[in-house]
N, C-alpha and C positions, 0 to 999 in steps of 0.2 A: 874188144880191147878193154883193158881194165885200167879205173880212173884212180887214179890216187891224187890225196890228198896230205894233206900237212897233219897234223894234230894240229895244230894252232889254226885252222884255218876251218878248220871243224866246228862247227856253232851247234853243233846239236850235244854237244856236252855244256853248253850253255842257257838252253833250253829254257830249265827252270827259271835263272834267275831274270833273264827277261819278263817271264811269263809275270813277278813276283814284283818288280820291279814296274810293270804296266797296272797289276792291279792297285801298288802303293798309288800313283798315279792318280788314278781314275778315282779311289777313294779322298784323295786329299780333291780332288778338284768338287766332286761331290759335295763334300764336308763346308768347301767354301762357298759353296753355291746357296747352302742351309744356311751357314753363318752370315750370307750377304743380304738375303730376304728376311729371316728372322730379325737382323737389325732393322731394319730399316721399316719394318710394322712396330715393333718396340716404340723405336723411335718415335714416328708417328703420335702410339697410343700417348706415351710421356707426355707430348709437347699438347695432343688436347687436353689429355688430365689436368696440366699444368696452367694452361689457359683457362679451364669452368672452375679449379680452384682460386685461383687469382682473381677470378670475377665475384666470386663466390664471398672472398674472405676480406672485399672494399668496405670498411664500417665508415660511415662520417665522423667525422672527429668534429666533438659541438666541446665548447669550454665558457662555462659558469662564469658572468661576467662578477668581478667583483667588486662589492658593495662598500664605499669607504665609509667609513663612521663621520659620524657629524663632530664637526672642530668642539673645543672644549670651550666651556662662555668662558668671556675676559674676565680677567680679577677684576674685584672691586677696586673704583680708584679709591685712593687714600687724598681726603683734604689736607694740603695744610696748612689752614687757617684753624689758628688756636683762638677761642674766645677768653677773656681774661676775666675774671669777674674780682672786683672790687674786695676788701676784705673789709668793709666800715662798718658792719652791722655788730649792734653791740645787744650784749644780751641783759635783759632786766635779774635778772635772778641769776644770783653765783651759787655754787654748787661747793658747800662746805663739806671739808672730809679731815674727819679725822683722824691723823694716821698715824698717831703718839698713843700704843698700846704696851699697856705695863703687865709683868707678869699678874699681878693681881688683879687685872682688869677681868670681869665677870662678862663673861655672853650667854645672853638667853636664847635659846630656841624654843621656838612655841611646837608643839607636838601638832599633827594634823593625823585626825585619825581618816583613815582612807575605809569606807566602806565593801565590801565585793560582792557586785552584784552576781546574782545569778543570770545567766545568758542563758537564753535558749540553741546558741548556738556552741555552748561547754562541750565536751567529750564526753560523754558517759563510760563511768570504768566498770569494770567487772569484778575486777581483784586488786585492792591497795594496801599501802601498809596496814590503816587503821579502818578497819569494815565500819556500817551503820551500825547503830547497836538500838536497839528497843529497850525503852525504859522500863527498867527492870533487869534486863538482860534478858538470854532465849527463855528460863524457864517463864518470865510471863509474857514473852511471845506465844509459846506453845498454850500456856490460859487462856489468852487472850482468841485466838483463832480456835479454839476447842469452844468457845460461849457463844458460837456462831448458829444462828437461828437453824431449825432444820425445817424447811418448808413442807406442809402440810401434804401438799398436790405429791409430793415424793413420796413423804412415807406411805400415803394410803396405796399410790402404786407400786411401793416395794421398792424404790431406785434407791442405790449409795453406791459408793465410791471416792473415790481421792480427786479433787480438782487442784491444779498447780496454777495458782497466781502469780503474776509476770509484774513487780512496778519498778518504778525510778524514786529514790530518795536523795532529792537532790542538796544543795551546799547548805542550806537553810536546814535541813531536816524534816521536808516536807513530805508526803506520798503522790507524788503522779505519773501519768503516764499506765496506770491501772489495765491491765489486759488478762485475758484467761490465759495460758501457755498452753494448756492441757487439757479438755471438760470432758464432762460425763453426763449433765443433761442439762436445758436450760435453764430448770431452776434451783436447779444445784448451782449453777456459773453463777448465775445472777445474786443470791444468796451470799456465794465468796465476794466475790466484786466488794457489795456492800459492805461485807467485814472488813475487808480492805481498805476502804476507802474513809469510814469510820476511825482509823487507826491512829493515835497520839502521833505528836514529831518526833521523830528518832534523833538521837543524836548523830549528825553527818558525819559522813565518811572521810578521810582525810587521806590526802596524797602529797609527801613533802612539805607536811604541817599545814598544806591548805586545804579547805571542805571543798570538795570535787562533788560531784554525779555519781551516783553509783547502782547499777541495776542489782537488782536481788528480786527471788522467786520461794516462795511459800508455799506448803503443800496441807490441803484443808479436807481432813477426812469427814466425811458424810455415814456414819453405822448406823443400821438398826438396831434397837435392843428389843 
């Protein structure tokens, strides 16, 4: 006997979407099976995290007490008790002034001449208006250090050369402060020195019309002939 059916009632043209329909299914149940366990170790891990950071990040809180300054001292009291003093005191000697002056009337001023010492503690200058000058002028400076002894001990050894002498010719017109600048043997140096120190007063050096300090350096040749 042969069985007939419907189409409608026919489920095997259906087939598929059952089949599609149970796998959608089975993966969504899956998928929340993953999403329900992975939360919930998450979760977990967070909430220890959270807790050894929280323990972790307690700092004490310490605050600096602070220091007030000391009060200001009190003002000085003010007395006010005035002492009075008497005005009876009378003076033996009056103090005449005369103060009826006429065109013609003559005032003398007495002059005081002011000396100026020399200090040792002056500036010594180098270059001023009006240099020392040596009496005579350079040509008998230049005589004068050419008459300079030539020592014996030298020539027999052959030494010459040029020694430059260093001094101070101070507000006076004086020479001191005598040093070599420059030598070439010692008794060549010692020799200048002498010339040097033997030397007349210059006439001083002036700076702004007053005699200053003034260094100056001479140079004393020593030749054989």
């Amino acid at each position: 006997m042969e069985v007939k059916k419907s189409p409608k009632a026919d489920l095997e043209n259906k087939k598929t979407i059952f089949m599609q329909i149970g796998l959608i299914a089975t993966l969504a149940i899956v998928l929340i099976a993953f999403e329900w366990t992975s939360t919930d170790v998450k979760n977990e891990k967070f909430e220890l995290m959270e807790e050894v950071d929280s323990e972790e990040e307690i700092v004490p809180i310490t605050r600096q007490q602070e220091v007030k300054p000391p009060p200001p001292p009190p003002p000085p009291r003010v007395s006010d008790v005035l002492n009075i003093v008497d005005d009876d005191v009378e003076l033996e000697e009056e103090l005449e002034l005369d103060t009826e002056l006429d065109e013609e009337t003559e005032v003398e001023f007495t002059n005081v001449d002011v000396e100026e010492e020399d200090t040792e503690d002056a500036p010594v200058f180098f270059v001023v208006e009006e240099m020392p000058e040596f009496p005579g002028g350079n040509a008998a400076l230049n005589k004068y250090l050419a008459s300079v002894k030539y020592p014996i001990i030298a020539q027999e050894n052959g030494i010459q050369g040029r020694v430059y002498v260093q001094f101070v010719v101070n507000a006076k017109g004086e020479v001191e402060n005598v040093k070599i600048a420059r030598g070439v043997d010692p008794n060549l140096d010692k020799a200048a020195l002498n010339q040097v120190l033997n030397m007349p007063k210059w006439k001083p050096g002036k700076q702004r019309g007053k005699a200053v300090k003034v260094s100056y350096t001479v140079p004393i040749n020593f030749v054989l002939q």
